[in-house]
C-alpha positions in Angstrom: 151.2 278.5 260.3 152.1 280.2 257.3 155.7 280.1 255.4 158.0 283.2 255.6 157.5 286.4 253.1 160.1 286.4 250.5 163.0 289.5 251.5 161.8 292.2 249.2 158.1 291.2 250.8 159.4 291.1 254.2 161.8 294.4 253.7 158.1 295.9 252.3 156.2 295.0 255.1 158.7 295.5 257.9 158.8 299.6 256.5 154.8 299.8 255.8 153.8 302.0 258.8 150.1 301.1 258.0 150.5 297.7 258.3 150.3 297.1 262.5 149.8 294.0 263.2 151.1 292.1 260.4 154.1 294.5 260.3 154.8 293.8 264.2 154.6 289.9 263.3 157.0 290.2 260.9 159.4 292.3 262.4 159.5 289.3 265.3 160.2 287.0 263.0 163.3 288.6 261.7 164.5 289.5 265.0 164.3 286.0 265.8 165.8 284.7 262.2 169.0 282.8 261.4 170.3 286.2 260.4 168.4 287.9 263.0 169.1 289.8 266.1 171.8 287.9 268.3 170.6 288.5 271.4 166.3 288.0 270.6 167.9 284.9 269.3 169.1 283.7 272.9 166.1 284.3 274.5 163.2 281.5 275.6 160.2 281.8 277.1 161.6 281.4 280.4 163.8 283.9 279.9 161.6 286.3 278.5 158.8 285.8 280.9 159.9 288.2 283.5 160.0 291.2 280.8 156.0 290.1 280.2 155.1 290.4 283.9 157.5 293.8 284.2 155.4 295.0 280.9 151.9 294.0 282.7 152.8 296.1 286.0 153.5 299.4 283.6 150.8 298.9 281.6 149.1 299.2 285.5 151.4 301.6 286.4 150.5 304.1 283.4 146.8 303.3 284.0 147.5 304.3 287.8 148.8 307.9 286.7 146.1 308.9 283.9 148.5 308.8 281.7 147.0 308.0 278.2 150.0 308.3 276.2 151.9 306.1 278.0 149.3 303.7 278.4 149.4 303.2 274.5 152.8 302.9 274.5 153.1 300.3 277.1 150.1 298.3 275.7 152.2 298.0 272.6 155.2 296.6 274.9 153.1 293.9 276.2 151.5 293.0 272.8 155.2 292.3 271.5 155.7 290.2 274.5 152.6 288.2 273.5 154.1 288.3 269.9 157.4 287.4 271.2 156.2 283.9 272.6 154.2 283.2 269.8 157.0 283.5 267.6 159.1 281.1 269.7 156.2 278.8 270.0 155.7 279.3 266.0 159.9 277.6 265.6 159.0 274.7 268.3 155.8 273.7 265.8 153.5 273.9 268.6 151.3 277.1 267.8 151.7 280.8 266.2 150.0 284.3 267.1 146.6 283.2 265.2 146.1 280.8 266.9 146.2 282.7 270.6 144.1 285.2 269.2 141.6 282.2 267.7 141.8 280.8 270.9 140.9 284.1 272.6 138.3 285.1 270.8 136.3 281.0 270.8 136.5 281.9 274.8 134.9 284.6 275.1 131.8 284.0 272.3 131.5 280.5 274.4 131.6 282.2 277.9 129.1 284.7 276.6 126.0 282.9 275.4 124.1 285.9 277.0 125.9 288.0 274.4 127.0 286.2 271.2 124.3 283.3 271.5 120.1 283.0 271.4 120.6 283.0 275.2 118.4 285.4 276.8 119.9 286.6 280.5 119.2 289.5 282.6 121.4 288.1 285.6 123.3 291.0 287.3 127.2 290.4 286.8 127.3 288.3 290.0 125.1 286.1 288.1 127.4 286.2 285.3 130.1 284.5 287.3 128.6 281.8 288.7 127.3 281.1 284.8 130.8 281.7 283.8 132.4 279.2 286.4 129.9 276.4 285.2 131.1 277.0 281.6 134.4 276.8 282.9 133.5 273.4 284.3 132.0 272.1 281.3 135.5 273.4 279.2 137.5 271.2 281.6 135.0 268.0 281.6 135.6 268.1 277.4 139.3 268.1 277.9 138.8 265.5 280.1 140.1 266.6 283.1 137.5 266.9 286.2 134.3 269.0 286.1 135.6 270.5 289.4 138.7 270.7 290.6 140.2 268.4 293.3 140.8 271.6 295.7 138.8 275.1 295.9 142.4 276.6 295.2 143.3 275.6 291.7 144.4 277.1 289.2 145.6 279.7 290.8 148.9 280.6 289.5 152.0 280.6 291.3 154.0 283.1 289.5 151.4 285.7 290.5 152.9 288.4 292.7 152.2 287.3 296.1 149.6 290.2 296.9 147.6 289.2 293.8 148.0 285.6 294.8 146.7 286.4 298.2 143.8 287.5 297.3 142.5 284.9 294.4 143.3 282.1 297.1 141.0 284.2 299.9 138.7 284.9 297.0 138.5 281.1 295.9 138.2 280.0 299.9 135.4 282.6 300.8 133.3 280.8 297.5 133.1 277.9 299.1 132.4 279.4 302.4 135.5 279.8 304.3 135.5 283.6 304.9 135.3 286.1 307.6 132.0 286.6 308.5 132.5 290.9 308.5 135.4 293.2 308.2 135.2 293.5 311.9 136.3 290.1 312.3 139.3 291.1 309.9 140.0 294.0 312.3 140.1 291.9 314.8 142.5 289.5 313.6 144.8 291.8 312.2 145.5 293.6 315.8 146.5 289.7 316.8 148.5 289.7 314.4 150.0 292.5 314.7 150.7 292.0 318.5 152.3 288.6 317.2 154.9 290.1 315.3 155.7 292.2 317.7 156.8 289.5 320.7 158.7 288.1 317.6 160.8 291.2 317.5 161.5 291.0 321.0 162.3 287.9 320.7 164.9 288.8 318.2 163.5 286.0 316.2 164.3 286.8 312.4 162.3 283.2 311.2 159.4 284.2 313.6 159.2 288.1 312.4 158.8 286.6 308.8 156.2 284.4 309.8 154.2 286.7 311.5 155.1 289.5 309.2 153.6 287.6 306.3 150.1 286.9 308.4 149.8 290.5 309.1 150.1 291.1 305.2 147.8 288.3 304.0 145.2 289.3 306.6 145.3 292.6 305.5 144.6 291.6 301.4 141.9 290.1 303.7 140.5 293.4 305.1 140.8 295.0 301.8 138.8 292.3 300.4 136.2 291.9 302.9 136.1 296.3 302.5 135.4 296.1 298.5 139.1 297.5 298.2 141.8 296.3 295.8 144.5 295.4 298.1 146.8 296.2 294.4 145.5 299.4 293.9 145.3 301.0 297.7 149.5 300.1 297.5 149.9 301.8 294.2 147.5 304.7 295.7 150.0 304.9 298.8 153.2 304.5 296.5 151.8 307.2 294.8 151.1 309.8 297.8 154.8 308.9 299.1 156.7 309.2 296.4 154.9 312.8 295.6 155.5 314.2 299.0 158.9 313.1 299.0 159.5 314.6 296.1 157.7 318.1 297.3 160.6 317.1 300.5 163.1 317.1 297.9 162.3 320.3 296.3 161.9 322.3 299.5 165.5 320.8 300.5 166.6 322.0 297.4 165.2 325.8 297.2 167.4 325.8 300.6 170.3 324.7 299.1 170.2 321.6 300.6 170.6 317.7 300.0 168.1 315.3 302.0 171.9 313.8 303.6 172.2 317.3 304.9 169.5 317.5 306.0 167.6 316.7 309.6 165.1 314.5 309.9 162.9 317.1 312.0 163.5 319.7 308.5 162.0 316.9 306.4 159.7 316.1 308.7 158.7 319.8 308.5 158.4 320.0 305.0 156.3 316.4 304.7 154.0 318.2 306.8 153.6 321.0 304.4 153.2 319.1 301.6 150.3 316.8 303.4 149.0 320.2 304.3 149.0 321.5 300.6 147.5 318.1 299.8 144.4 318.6 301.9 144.0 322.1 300.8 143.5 321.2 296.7 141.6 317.8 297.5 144.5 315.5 296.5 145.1 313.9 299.3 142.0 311.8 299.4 141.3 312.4 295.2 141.8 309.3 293.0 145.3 309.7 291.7 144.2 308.5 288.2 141.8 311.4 288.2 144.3 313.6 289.5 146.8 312.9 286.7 144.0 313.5 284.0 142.6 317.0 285.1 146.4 318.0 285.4 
C-alpha cells in the first residue's frame, strides 16, 4: 500500500487527463480524505454496495440496447465502485486496488494452464469447466477449507437477484444430476403450477398465491434453462418490446390529442396492435434488440 502523493502531486495528478487509472485512484482517495467530500466520507461498504449492483444491471442494460457509448460510460461507473471499496478497504489496512487486480489476474493465469502454462488442451469449453471446477477444488483444499463443498449449492451468493440465483442453484443441482430429464418435463410442470396458483386465488389465499407464484417463476428459470435461454436476458428482451410499444401507444395517444388517462382501453389496445403490426412488418419483433439498437 503506498503513502499519499504530496498536494501539489495530488492536485497534478487529479487534473492530468492522461493519467486514467492512477488519476481515478487518486481522485477516490481525496474524496474519501479528512478534508474530503462529506458525504463519500459517510459511506461503507454496506452502504455503498447497492450502487455496485445498480451499476452492474446498467452496464447490462446498455449492453442490452447496443449502445456503445453508454456502455463505456457505465463500465467506468462500476470500475469506481470497485475503486470505491478498495479505497475503504485501503483506510481499514486490510487490502488496496493492486492488490484486487493482483489477485484477479493470479486467477485467471492459474485457471488457465491451457493458456498461460506448458499445458497442452484441446478440450471443447465444456471440457474447460469441468477442468476449471477441479482447480477450483484444489484453490479451496490450499486454504484449507474442503476440496468439495459440504452441499452441491455453495457458494452461491445470496445477494444475487433472485432470477440469477435461481438459476446457479438449478445449474449447480442438474451437475450433480438432479435435473429434468427434457424441456417437456419442464412444460409439464409449469402447467401444474400454474393450475396451483390459480386454486390459490380462489381461495383468496394471499400466503398461498406467493408460494405458488414463486414455483411458477423458478420453474420457468427452469424451462429457460433446460431451452439454452437466459432466463435474464429473455426478461430484458420482453421489457424491452413493452416498453417500446407502449411508447409507440403513447405517441399515437398524443398525435390525437390525447393522454393514456383519457384514453380507453380498447383505443390503446388499438394502437398496441398497430405497433405489434409495424413490428412484424420491419423484422423487430422477433430481431435481437442489441442488433436492433446497433443498425439504428
Amino acid at each position: 500500500m503506498s503513502a499519499p502523493l504530496p498536494r501539489d502531486a495530488s492536485d497534478a495528478l487529479v487534473h492530468d487527463a492522461s493519467a486514467a487509472l492512477p488519476r481515478l485512484l487518486e481522485i477516490m482517495r481525496r474524496l474519501r480524505a479528512p478534508d474530503g467530500c462529506p458525504w463519500d466520507l459517510e459511506q461503507d461498504f454496506a452502504s455503498i454496495a447497492p450502487y455496485t449492483i445498480e451499476e452492474a444491471h446498467e452496464v447490462a442494460d446498455a449492453i442490452a440496447r447496443g449502445d456503445m457509448a453508454d456502455l463505456r460510460d457505465e463500465l467506468g461507473d462500476l470500475l469506481l465502485q470497485v475503486v470505491y471499496h478498495a479505497q475503504m478497504a485501503q483506510e481499514a489496512g486490510a487490502w488496496d486496488f493492486d492488490a484486487v487486480a493482483r489477485g484477479a489476474a493470479d486467477k485467471m493465469v492459474r485457471r488457465h494452464p491451457h493458456v498461460f502454462g506448458d499445458q497442452a488442451d484441446d478440450r471443447d469449453a465444456e471440457g474447460q469447466t469441468v477442468e476449471w471446477e477441479k482447480i477450483k477444488a484444489a484453490e479451496r483444499a490450499a486454504r484449507g477449507e474442503p476440496a468439495e463443498p459440504v452441499s452441491a449449492l455453495d457458494g452461491v451468493a445470496l445477494g444475487l437477484p433472485a432470477m440469477t440465483r435461481a438459476l446457479k442453484l438449478q445449474k449447480r443441482a442438474a451437475r450433480v444430476g438432479f435435473d429434468w430429464p427434457e424441456a417437456g418435463d419442464v412444460l409439464a410442470k409449469l402447467r401444474e403450477e400454474a393450475e396451483e396458483l390459480a386454486q390459490a386465488r380462489e381461495r383468496l389465499d394471499r400466503d398461498a398465491m406467493e408460494d405458488e407464484f414463486g414455483d411458477l417463476a423458478f420453474v420457468m428459470v427452469n424451462l429457460g434453462r433446460k431451452l439454452g435461454l437466459d432466463p435474464e436476458a429473455a426478461l430484458r428482451r420482453t421489457n424491452a418490446k413493452f416498453e417500446r410499444r407502449f411508447r409507440a401507444v403513447e405517441a399515437g395517444l398524443a398525435a390525437a390529442g390525447k393522454a393514456p388517462a383519457e384514453a380507453t382501453l380498447q383505443e390503446m389496445d388499438a394502437l398496441w396492435d398497430a405497433a405489434k403490426a409495424g413490428e412484424k412488418s420491419t423484422g423487430m419483433a422477433t430481431g435481437n434488440p442489441t442488433e436492433q439498437a446497433a443498425k439504428g
